[in-house]
C-alpha positions as CSV (number, residue, x, y, z in Angstrom):
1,X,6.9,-54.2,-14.6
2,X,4.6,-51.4,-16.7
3,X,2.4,-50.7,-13.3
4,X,5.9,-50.5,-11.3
5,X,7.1,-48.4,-13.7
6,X,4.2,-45.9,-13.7
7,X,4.1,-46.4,-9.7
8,X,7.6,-45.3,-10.0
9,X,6.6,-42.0,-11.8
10,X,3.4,-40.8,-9.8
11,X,5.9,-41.4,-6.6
12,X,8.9,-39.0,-8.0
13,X,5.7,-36.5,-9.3
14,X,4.7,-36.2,-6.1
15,X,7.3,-36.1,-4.2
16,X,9.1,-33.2,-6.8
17,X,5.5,-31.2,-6.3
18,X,5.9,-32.1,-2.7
19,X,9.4,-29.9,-2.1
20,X,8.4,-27.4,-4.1
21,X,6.9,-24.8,-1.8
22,X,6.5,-21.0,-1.6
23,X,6.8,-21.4,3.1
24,X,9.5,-21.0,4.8
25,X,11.1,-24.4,6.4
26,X,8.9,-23.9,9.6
27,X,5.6,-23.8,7.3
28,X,5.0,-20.0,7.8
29,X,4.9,-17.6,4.3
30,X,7.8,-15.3,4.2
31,X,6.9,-12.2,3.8
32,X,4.9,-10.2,6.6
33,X,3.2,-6.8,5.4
34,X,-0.3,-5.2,5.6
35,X,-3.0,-4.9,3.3
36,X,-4.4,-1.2,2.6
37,X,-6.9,0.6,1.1
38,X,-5.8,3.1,-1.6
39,X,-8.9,3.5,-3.6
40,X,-8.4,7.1,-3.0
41,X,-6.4,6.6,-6.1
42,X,-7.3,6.4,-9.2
43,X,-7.8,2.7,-10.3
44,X,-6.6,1.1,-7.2
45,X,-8.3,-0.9,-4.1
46,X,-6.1,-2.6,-1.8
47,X,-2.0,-3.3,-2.0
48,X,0.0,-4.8,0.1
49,X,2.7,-3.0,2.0
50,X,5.5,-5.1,3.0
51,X,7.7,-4.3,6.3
52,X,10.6,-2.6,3.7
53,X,7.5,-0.5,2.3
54,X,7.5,-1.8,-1.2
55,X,3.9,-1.6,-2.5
56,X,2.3,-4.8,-3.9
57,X,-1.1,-5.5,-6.4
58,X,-2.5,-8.6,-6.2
59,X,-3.5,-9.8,-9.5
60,X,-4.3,-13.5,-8.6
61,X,-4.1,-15.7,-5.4
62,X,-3.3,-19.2,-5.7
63,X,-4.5,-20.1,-2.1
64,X,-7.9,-21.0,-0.7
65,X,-9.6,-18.9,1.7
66,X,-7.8,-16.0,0.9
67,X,-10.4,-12.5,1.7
68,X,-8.3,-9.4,2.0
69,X,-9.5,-6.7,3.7
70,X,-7.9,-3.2,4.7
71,X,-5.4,-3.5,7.9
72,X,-4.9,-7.0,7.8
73,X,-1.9,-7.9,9.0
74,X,-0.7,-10.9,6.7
75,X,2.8,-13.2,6.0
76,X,2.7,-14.4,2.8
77,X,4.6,-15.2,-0.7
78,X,4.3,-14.2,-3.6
79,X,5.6,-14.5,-7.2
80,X,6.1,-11.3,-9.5
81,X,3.5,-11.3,-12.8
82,X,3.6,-9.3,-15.6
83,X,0.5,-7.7,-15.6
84,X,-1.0,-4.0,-16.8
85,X,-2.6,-1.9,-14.1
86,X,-4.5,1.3,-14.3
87,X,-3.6,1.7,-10.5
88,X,-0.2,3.0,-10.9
89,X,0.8,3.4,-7.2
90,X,2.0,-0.5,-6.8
91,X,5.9,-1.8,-7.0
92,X,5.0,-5.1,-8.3
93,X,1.8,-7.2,-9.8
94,X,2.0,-10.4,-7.8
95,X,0.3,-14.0,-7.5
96,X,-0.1,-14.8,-4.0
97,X,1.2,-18.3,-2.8
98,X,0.9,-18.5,0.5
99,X,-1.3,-16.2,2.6
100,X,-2.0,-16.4,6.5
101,X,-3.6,-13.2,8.6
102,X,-2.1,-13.0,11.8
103,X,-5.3,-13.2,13.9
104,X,-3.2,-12.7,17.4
105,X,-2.0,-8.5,16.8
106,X,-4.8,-6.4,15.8
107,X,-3.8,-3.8,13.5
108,X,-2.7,-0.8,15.3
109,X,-3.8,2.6,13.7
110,X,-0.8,5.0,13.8
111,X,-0.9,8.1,16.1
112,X,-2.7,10.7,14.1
113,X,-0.5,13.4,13.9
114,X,-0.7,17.3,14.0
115,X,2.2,18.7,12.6
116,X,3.4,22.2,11.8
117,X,6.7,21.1,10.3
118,X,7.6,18.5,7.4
119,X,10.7,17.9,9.9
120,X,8.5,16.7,12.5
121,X,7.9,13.0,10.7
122,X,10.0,10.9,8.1
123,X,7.1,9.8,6.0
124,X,6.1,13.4,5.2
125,X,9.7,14.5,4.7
126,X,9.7,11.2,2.1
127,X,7.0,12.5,0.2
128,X,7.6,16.2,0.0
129,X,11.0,14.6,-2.2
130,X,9.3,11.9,-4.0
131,X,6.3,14.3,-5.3
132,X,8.3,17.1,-5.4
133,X,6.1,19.1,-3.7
134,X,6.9,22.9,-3.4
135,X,4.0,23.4,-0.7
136,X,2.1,21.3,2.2
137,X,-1.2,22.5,3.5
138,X,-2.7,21.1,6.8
139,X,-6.4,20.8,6.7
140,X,-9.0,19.6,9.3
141,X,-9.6,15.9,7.7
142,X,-13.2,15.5,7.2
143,X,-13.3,11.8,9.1
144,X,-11.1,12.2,11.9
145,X,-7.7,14.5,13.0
146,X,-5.9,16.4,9.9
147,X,-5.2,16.2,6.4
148,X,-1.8,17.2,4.4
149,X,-2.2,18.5,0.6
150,X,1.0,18.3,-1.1
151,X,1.4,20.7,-4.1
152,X,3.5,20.5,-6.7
153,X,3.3,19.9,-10.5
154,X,0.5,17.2,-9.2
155,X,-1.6,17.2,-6.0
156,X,-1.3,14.8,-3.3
157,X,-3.6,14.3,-0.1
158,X,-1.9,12.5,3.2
159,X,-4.3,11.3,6.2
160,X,-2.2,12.3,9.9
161,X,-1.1,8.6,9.7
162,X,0.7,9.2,6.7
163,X,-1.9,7.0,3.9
164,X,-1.8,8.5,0.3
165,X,-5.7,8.9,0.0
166,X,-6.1,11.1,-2.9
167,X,-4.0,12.1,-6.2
168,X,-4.9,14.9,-8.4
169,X,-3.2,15.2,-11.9
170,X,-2.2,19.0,-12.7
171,X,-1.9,21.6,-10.0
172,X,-6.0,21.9,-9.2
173,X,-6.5,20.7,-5.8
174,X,-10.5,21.0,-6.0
175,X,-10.7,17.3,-6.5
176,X,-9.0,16.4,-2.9
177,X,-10.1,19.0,-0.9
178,X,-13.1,17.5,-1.3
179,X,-12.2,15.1,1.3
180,X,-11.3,17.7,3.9
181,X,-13.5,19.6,6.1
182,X,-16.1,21.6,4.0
183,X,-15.5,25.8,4.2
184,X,-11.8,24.9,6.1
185,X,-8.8,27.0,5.2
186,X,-5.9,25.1,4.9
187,X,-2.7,26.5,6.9
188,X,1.0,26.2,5.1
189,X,3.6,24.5,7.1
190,X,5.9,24.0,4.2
191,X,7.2,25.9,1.4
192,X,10.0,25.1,-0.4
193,X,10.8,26.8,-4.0
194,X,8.7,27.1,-6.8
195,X,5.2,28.9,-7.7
196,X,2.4,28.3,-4.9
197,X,-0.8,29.7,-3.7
198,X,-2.9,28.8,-1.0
């Protein structure tokens, strides 16, 4: 009677750890995004931004085989942790639950683009407001295409595909204009209201 008993227990265990799952009913994680590199900040490596754009720091994963690596494109779960980060940029800290790269799309890299008004793309219009920048500079990028320095009360370099690489605290831009091209002059295609210089 004591062995069916203890039979009895192990059986609802497993089957109680058994539904309790972090996948979707067809076995896939939830949650699609893409990992990214944004060591160009202070304190951070790679986040992962989800499809809405929320920004995500992996603290822990709770999976096996797990190697993230900038432009992955990944599903997975996740569940919120409270956790202190010097990185600053993320939404959330997060233990990953479920993580599977989707080895049939390669990551696309977006069009690099040249642009001579803030009007000309969303994501640059979105940051102007967030950093309440009162100027954007286009640079020649040092690696490839074009750079944008948003100046404000803080300093903010954008690749032409629209990746935060660099974040300067104060109004000194020295610090990212180290990652344009050496001796370039930077061109304004913005100014809104406010102090500036070039």
């Amino acid at each position: 009677m004591h062995a069916r008993w203890i039979t009895g227990l192990l059986a609802l265990v497993f089957l109680i750890a058994g539904c309790h799952t972090n996948k979707s009913a067809n076995g896939a994680c939830r949650y699609r995004g893409e990992v990214q590199d944004f060591s160009g900040l202070d304190g951070c490596s790679l986040l992962i931004v989800t499809d809405k754009g929320e920004k995500l720091l992996p603290i822990e994963f709770a999976v096996t085989g797990a190697n993230p690596a900038a432009g992955q494109l990944v599903q997975f779960d996740y569940e919120e942790v409270e956790a202190v980060s010097i990185c600053m940029a993320e939404d959330k800290a997060v233990r990953i639950t479920c993580w599977q790269v989707d080895k049939d799309s390669k990551p696309q890299a977006k069009e690099c683009l040249d642009l001579t008004r803030i009007e000309d793309t969303p994501w640059l219009r979105d940051a102007v407001k967030t950093h309440r920048a009162v100027q954007v500079l286009k640079y020649p990028y040092r690696t490839n295409g074009w750079a944008y320095v948003l100046k404000g009360d803080n300093v903010f370099l954008y690749d032409c595909q629209g990746r935060l690489v660099c974040k300067s605290e104060g109004p000194d831009a020295s610090q990212c204009l180290q990652r344009v091209e050496p001796g370039s002059r930077g061109v304004v295609i913005w100014q809104g209201e406010g102090p500036h210089q070039h």
